[in-house]
mmCIF entry with sequence, helices, sheets and N, C-alpha, C, O atoms, coordinates in Angstrom:
data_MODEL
# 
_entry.id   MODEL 
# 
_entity.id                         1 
_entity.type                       polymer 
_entity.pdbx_number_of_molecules   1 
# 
_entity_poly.entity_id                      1 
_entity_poly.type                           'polypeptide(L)' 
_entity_poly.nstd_linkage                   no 
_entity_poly.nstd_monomer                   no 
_entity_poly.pdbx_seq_one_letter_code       
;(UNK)(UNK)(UNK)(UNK)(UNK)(UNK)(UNK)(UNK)(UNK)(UNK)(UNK)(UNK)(UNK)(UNK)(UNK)(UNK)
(UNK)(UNK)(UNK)(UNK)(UNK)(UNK)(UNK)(UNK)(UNK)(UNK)(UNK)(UNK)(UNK)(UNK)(UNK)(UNK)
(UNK)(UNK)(UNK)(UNK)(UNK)(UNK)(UNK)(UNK)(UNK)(UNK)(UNK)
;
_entity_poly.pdbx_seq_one_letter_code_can   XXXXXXXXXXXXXXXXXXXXXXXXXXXXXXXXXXXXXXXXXXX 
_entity_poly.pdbx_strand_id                 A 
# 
loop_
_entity_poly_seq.entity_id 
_entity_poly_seq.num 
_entity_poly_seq.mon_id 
_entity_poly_seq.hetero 
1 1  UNK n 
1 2  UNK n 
1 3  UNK n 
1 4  UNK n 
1 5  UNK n 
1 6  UNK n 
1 7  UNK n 
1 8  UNK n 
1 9  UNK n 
1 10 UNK n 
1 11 UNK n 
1 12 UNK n 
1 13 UNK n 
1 14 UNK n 
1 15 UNK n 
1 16 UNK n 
1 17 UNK n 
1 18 UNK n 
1 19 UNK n 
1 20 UNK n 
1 21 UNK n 
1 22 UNK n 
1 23 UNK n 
1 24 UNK n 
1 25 UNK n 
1 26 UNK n 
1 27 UNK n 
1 28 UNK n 
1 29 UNK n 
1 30 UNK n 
1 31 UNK n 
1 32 UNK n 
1 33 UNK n 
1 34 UNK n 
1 35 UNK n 
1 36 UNK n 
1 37 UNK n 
1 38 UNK n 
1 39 UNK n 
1 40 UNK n 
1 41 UNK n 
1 42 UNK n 
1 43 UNK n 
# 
_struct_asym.id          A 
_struct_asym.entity_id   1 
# 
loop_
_struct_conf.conf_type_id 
_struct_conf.id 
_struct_conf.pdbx_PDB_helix_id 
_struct_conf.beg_label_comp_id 
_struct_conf.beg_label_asym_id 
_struct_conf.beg_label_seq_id 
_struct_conf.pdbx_beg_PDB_ins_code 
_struct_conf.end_label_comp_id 
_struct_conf.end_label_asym_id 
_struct_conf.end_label_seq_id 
_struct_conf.pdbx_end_PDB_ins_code 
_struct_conf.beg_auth_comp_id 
_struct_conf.beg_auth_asym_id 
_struct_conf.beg_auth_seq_id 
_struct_conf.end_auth_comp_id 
_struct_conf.end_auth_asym_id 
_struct_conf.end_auth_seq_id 
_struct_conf.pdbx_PDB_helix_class 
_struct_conf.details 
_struct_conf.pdbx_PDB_helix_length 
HELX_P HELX_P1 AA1 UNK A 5  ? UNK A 20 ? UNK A 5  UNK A 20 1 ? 16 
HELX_P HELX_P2 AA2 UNK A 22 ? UNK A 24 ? UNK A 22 UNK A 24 5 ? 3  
HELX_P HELX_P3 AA3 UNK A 25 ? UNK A 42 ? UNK A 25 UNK A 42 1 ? 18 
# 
_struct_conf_type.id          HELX_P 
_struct_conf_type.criteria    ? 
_struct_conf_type.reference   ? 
# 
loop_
_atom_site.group_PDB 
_atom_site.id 
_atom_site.type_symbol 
_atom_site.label_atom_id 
_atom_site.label_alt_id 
_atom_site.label_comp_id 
_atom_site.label_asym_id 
_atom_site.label_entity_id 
_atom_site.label_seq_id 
_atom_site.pdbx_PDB_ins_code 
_atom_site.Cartn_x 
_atom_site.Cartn_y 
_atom_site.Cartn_z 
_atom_site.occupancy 
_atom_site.B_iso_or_equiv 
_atom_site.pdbx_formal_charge 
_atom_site.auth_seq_id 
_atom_site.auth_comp_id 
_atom_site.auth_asym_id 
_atom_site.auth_atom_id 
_atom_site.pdbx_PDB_model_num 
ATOM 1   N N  . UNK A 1 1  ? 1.349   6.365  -31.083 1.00 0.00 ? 1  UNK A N  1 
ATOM 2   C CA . UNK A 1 1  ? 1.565   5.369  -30.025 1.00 0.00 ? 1  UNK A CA 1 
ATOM 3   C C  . UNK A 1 1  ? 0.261   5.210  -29.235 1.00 0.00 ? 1  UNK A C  1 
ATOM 4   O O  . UNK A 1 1  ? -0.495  6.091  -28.827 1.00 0.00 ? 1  UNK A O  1 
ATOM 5   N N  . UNK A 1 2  ? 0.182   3.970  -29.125 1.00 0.00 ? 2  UNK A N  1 
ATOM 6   C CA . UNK A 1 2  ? -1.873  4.100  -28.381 1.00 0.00 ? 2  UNK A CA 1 
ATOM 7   C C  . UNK A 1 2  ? -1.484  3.888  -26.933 1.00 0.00 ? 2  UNK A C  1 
ATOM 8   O O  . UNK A 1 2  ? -0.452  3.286  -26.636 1.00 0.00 ? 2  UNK A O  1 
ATOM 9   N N  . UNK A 1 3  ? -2.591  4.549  -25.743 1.00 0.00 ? 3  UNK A N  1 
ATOM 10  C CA . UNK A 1 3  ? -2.240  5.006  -24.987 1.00 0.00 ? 3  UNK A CA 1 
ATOM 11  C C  . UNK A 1 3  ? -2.219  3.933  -24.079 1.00 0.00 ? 3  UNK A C  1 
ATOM 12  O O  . UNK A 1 3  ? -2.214  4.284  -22.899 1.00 0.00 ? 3  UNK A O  1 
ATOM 13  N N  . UNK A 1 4  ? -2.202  2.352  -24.365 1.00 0.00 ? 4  UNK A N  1 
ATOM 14  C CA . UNK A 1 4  ? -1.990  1.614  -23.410 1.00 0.00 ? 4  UNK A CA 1 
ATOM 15  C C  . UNK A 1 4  ? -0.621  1.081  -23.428 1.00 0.00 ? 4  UNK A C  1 
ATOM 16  O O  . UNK A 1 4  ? -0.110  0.403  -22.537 1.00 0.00 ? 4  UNK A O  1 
ATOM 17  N N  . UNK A 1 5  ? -0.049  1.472  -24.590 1.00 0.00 ? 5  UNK A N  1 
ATOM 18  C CA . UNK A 1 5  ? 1.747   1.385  -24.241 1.00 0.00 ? 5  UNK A CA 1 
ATOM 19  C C  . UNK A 1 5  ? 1.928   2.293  -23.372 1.00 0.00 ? 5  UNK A C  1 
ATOM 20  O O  . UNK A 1 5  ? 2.884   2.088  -22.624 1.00 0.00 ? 5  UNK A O  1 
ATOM 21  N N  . UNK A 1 6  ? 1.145   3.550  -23.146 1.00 0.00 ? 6  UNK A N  1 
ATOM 22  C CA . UNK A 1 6  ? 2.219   4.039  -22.510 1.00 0.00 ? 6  UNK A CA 1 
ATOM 23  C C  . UNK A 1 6  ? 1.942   4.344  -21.302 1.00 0.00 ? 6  UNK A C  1 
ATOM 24  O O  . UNK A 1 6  ? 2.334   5.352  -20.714 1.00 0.00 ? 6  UNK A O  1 
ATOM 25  N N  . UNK A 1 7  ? 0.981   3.150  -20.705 1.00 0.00 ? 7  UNK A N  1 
ATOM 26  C CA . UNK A 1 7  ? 0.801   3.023  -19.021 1.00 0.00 ? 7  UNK A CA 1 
ATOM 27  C C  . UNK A 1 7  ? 1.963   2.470  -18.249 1.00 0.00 ? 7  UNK A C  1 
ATOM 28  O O  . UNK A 1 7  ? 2.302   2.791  -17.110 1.00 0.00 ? 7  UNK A O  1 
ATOM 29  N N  . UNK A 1 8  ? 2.475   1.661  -18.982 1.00 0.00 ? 8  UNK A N  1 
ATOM 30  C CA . UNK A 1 8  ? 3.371   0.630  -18.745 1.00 0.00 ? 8  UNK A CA 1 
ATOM 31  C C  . UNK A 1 8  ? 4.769   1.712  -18.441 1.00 0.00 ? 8  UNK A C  1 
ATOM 32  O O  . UNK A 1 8  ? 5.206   1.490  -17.311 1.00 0.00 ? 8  UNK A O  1 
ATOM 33  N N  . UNK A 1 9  ? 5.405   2.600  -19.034 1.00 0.00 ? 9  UNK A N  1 
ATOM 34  C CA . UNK A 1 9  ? 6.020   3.190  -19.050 1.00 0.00 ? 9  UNK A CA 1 
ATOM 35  C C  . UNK A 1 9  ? 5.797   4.581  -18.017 1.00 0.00 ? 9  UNK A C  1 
ATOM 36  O O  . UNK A 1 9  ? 6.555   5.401  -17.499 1.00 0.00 ? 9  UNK A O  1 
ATOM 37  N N  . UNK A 1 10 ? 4.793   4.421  -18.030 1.00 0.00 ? 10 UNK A N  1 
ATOM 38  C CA . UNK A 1 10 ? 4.367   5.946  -17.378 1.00 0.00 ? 10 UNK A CA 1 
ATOM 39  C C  . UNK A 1 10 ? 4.308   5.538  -15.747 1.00 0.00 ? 10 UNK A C  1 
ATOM 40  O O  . UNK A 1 10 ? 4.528   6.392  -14.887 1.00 0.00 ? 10 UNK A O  1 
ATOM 41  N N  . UNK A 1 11 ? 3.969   4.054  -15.390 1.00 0.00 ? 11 UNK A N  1 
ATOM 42  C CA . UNK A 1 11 ? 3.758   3.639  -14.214 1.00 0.00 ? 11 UNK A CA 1 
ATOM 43  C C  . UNK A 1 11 ? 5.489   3.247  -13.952 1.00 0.00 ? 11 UNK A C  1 
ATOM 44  O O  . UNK A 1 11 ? 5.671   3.337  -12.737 1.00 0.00 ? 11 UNK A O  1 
ATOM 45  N N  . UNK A 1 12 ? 6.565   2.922  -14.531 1.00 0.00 ? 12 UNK A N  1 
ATOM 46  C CA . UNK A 1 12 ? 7.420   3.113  -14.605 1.00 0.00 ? 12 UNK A CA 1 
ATOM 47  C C  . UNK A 1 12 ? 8.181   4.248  -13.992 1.00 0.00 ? 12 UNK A C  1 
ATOM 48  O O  . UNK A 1 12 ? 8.909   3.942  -13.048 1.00 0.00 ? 12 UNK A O  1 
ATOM 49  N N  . UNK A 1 13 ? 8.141   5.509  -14.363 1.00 0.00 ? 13 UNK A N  1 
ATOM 50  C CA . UNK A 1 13 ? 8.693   6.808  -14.346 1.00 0.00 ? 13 UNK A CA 1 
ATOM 51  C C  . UNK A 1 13 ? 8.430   6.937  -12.955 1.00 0.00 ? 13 UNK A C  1 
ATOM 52  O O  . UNK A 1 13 ? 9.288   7.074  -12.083 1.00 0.00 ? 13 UNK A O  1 
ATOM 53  N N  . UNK A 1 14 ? 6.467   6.855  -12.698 1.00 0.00 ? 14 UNK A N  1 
ATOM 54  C CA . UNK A 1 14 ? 6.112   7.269  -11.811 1.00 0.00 ? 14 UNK A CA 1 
ATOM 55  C C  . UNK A 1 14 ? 6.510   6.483  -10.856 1.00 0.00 ? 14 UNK A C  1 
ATOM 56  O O  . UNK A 1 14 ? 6.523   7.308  -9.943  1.00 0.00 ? 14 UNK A O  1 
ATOM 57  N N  . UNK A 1 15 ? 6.829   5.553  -10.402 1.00 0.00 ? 15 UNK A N  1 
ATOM 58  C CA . UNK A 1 15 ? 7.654   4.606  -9.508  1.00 0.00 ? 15 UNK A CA 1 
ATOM 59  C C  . UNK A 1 15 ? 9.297   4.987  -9.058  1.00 0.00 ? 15 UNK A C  1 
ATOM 60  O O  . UNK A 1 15 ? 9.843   4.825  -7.967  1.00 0.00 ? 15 UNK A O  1 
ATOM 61  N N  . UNK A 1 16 ? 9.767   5.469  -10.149 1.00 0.00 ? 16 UNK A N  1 
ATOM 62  C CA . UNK A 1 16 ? 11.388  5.850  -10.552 1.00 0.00 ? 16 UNK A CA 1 
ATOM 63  C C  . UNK A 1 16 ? 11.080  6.968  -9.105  1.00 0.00 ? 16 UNK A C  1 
ATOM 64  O O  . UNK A 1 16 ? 11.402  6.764  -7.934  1.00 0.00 ? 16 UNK A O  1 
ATOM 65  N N  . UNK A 1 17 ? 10.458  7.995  -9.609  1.00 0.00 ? 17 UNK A N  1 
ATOM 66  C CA . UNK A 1 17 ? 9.911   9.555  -8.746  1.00 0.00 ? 17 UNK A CA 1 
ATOM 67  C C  . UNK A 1 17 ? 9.489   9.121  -7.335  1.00 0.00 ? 17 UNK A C  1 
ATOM 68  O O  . UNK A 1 17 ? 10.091  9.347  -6.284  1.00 0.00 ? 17 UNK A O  1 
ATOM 69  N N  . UNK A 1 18 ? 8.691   8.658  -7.458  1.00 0.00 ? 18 UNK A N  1 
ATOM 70  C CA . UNK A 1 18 ? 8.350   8.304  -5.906  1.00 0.00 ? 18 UNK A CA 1 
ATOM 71  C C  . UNK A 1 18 ? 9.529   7.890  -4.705  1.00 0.00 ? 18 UNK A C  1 
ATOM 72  O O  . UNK A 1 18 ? 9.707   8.420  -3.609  1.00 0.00 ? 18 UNK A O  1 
ATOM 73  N N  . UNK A 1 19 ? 10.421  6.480  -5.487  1.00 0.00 ? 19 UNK A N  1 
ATOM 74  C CA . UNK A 1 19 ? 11.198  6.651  -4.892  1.00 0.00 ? 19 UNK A CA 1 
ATOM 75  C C  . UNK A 1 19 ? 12.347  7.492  -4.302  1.00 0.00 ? 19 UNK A C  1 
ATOM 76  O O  . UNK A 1 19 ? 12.800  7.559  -3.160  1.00 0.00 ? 19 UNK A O  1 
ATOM 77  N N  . UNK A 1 20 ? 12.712  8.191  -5.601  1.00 0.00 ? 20 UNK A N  1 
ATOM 78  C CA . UNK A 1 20 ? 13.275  9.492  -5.160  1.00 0.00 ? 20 UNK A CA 1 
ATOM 79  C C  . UNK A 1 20 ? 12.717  10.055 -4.655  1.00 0.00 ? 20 UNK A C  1 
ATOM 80  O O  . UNK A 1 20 ? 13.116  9.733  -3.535  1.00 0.00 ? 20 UNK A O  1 
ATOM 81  N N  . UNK A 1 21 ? 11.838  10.911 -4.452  1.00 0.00 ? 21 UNK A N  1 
ATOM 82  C CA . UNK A 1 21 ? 11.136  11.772 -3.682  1.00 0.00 ? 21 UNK A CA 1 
ATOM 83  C C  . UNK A 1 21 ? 9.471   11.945 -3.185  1.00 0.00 ? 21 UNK A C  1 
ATOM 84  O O  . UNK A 1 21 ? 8.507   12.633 -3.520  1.00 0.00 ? 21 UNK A O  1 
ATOM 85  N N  . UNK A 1 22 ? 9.795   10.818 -2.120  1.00 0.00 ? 22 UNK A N  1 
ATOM 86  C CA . UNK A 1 22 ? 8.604   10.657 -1.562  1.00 0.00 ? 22 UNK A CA 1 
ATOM 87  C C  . UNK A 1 22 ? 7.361   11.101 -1.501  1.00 0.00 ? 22 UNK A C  1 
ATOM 88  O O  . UNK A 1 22 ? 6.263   10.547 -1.560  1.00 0.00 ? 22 UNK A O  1 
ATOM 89  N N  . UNK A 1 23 ? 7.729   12.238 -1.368  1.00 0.00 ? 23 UNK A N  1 
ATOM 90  C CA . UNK A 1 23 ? 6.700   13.037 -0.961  1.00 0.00 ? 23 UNK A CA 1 
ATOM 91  C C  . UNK A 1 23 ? 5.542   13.466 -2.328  1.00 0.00 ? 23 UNK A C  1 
ATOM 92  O O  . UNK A 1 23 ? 4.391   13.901 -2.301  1.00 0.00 ? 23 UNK A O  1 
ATOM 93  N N  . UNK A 1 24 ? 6.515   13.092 -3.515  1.00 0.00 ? 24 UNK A N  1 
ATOM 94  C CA . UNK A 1 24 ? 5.206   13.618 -5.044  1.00 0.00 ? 24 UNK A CA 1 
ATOM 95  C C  . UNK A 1 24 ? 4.457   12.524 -5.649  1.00 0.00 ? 24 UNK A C  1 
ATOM 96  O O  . UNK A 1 24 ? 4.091   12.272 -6.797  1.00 0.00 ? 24 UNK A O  1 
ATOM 97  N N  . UNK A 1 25 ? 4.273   11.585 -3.779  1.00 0.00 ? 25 UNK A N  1 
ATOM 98  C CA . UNK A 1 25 ? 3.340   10.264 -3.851  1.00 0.00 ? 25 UNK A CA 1 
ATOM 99  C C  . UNK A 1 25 ? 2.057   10.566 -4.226  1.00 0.00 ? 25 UNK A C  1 
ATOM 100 O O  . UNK A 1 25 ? 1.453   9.926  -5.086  1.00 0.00 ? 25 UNK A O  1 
ATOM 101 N N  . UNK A 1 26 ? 1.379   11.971 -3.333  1.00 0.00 ? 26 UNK A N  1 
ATOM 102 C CA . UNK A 1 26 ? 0.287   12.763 -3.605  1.00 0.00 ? 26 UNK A CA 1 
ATOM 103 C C  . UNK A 1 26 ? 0.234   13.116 -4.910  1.00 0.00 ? 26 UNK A C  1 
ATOM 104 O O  . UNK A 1 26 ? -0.807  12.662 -5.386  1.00 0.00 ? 26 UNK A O  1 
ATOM 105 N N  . UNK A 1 27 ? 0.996   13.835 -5.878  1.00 0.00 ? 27 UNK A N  1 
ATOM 106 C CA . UNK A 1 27 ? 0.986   14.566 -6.932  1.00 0.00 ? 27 UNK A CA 1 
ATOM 107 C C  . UNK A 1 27 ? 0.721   13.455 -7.920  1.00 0.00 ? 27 UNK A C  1 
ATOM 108 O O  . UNK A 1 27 ? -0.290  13.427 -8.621  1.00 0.00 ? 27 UNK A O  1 
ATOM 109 N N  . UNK A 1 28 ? 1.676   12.537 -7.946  1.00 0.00 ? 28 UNK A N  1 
ATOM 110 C CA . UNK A 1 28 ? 1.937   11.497 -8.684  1.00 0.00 ? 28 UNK A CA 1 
ATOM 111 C C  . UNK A 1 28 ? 0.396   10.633 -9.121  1.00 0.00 ? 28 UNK A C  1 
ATOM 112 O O  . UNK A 1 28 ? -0.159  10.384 -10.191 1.00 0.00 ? 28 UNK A O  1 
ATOM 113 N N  . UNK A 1 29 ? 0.089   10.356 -7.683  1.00 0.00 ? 29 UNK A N  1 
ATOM 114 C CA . UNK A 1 29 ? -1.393  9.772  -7.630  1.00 0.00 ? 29 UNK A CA 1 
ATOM 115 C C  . UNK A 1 29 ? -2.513  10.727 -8.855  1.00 0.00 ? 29 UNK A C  1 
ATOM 116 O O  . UNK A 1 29 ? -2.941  10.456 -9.977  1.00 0.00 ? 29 UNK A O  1 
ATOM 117 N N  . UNK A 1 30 ? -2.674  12.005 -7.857  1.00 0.00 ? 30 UNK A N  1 
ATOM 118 C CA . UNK A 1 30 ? -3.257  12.684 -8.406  1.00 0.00 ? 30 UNK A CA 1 
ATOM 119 C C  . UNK A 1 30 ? -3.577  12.894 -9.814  1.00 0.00 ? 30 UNK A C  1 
ATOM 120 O O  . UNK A 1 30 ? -4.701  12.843 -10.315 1.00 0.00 ? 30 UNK A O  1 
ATOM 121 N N  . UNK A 1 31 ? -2.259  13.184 -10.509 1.00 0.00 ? 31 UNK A N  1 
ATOM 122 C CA . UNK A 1 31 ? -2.426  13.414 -12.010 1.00 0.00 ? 31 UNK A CA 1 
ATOM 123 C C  . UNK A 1 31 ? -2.354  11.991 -12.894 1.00 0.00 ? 31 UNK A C  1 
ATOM 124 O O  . UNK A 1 31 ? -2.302  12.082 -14.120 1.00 0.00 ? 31 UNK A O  1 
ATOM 125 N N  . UNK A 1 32 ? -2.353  11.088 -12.452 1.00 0.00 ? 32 UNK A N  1 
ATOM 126 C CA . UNK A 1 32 ? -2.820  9.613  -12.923 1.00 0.00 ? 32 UNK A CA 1 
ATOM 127 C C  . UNK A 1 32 ? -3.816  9.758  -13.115 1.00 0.00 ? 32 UNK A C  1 
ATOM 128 O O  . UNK A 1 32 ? -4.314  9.779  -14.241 1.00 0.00 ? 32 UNK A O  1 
ATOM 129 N N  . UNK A 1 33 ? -4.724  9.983  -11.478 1.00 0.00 ? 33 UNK A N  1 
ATOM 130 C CA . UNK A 1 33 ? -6.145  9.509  -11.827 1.00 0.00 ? 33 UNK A CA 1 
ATOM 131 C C  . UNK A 1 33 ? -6.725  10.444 -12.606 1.00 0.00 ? 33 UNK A C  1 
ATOM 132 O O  . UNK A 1 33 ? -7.529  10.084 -13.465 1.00 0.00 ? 33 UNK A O  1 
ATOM 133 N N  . UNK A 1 34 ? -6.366  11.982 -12.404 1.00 0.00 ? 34 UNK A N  1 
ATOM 134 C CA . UNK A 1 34 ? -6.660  13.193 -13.317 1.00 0.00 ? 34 UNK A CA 1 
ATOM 135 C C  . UNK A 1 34 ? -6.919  12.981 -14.669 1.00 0.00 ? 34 UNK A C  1 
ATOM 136 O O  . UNK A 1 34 ? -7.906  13.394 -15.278 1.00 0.00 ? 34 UNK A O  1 
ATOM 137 N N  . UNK A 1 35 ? -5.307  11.828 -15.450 1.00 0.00 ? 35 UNK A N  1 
ATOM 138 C CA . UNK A 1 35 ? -5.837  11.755 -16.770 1.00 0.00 ? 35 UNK A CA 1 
ATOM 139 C C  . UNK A 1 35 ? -6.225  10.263 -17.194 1.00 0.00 ? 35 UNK A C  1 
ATOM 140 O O  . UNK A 1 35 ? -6.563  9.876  -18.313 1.00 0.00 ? 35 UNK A O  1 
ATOM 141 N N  . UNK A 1 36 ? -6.102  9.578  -16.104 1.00 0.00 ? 36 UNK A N  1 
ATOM 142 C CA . UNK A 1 36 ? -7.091  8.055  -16.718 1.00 0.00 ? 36 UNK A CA 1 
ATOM 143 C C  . UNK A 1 36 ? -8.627  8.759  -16.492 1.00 0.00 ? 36 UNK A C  1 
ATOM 144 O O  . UNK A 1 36 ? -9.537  8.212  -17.116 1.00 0.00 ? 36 UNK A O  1 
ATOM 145 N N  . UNK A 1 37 ? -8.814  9.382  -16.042 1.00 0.00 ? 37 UNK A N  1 
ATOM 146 C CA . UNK A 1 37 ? -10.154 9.797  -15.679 1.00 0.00 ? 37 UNK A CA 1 
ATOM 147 C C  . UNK A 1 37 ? -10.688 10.871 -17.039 1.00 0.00 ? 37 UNK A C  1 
ATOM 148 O O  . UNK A 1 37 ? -11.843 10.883 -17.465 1.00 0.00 ? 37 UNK A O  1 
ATOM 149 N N  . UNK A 1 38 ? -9.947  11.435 -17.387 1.00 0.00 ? 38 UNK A N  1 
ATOM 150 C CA . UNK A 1 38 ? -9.645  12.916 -18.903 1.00 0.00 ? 38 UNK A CA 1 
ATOM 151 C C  . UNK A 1 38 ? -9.789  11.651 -20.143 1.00 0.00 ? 38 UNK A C  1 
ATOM 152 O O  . UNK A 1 38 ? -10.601 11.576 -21.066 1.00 0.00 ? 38 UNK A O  1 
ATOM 153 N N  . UNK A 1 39 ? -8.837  10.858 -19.816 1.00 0.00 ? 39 UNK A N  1 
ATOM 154 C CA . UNK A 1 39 ? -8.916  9.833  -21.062 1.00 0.00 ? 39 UNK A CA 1 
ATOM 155 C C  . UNK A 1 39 ? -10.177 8.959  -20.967 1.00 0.00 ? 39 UNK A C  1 
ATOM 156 O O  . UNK A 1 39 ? -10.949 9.162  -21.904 1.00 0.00 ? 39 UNK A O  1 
ATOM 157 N N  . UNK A 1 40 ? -10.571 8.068  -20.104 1.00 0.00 ? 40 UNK A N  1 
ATOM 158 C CA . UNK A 1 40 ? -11.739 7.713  -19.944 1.00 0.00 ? 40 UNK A CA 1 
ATOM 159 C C  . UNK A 1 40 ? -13.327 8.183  -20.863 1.00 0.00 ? 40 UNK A C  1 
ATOM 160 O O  . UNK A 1 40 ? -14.225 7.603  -21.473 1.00 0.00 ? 40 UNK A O  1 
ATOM 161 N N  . UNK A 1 41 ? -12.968 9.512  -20.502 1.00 0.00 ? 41 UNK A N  1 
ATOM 162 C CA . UNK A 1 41 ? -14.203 10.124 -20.996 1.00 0.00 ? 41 UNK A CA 1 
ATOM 163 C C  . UNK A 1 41 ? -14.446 10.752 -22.131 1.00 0.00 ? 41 UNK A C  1 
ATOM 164 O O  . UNK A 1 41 ? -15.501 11.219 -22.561 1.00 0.00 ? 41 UNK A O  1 
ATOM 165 N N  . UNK A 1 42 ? -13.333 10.725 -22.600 1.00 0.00 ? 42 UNK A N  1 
ATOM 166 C CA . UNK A 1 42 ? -12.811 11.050 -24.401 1.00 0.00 ? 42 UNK A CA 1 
ATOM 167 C C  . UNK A 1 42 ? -13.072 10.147 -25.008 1.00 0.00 ? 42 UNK A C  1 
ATOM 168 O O  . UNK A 1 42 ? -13.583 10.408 -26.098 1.00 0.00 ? 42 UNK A O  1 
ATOM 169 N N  . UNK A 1 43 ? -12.875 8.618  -24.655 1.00 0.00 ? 43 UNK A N  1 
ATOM 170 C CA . UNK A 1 43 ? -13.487 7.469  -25.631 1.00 0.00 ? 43 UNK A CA 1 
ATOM 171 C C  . UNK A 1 43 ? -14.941 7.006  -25.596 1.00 0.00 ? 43 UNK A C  1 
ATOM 172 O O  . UNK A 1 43 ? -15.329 6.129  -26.369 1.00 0.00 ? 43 UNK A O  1 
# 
């Protein structure tokens, strides 16, 4: 599966979470940019 399907989905989830629980707005952020940033630099 190439990894721009699965932004779409992943920004999804991460939206689902947030609303439930506010507060893993920080976390949530975080490990996004963690691996667009991991993936970035692999290609």
């Amino acid at each position: 599966m190439p990894i721009h399907n699965l932004q779409p989905l992943a920004a999804l989830i991460a939206g689902i979470l947030i609303l439930v629980f506010p507060r893993l707005l920080n976390y949530v952020v975080a490990l996004y940019l963690i691996i667009v940033g991991v993936l970035g630099l692999m290609r």
